[in-house]
N, C-alpha and C positions, 0 to 999 in steps of 0.2 A: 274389442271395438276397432272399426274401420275407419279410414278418415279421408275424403278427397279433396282434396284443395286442387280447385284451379288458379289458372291466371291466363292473360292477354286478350282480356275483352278491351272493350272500348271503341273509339268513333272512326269511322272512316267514310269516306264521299264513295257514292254508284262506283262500281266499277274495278273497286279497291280489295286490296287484301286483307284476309286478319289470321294469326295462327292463334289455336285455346292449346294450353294442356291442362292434366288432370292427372296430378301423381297419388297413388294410393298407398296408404302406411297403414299397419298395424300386424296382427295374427291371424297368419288365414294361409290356407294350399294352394288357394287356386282364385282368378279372379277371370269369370267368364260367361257371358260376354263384356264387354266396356263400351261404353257408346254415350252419344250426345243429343239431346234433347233440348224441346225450345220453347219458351212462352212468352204471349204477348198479353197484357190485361184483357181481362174479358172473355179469353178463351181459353183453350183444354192445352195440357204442355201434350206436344207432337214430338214424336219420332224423327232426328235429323239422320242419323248414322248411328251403326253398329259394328264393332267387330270383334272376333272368337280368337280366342288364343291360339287358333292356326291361319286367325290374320286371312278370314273369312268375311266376308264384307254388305252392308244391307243399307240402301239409301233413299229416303225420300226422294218420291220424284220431283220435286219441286229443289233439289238440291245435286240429283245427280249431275255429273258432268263440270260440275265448279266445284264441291266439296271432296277432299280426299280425306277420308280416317287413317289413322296409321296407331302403331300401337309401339312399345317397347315394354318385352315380358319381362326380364331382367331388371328393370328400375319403375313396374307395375303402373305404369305411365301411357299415356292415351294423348294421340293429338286431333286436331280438328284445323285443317288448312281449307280457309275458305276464301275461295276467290271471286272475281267476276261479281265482287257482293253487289244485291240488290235493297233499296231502302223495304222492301216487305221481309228482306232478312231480320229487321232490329225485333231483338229480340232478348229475353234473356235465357241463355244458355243453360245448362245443368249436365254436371259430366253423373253417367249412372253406372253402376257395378254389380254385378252379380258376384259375390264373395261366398265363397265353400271353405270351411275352416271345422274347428274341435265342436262349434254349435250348431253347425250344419250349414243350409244355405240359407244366405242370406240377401237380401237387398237393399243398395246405398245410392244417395244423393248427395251432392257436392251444393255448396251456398250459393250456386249459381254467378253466371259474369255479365253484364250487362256489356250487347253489341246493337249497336246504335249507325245506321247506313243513311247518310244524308243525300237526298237528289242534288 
């Protein structure tokens, strides 16, 4: 079993910053790709960023240019720096996983972090 626990959601005014991470535990070879996903009530969770264990990179364009993904393979850890936040950013977050292990591949979701961008 796989687990992602984030943290460093929460509020911030136009304009502001917020850093997520999402550390990954359990039994597994390989975790790839890792990336950040978003939802707001009412609609479908989208695609925020992604990145491959050779720190390959893929971004909504409604985020590129303010958001940077970054990764650390060695403590299976994924960040999400988001800058320049806009109030159509709030949203709730969700770190996601693509994990290869003894039961093959698999894919994980995190309990999501609630970021919230006030005008």
């Amino acid at each position: 079993q796989v687990q992602l626990v984030e943290s460093g959601g929460g509020s911030v005014q136009a304009g502001g910053s917020l850093r997520l991470s999402c550390a990954a535990s359990g039994s597994f070879f390989m975790i790839n790709p890792m990336g950040w996903y978003r939802q707001t009530p009412g609609k479908q969770r989208e695609l925020v960023a992604t990145i491959t264990s050779g720190r390959a990179t893929d971004y909504a364009d409604s985020v590129k240019d303010r958001f940077i993904i970054s990764r650390d393979n060695a403590k299976n850890t994924v960040f999400l720096q988001m800058n320049t936040l806009k109030p159509e950013d709030t949203a709730v977050y969700y770190c996601n996983a693509r994990v290869w292990s003894l039961r093959g591949e698999s894919e994980y979701w995190g309990q999501g972090t609630q970021v919230t961008v006030s005008s």
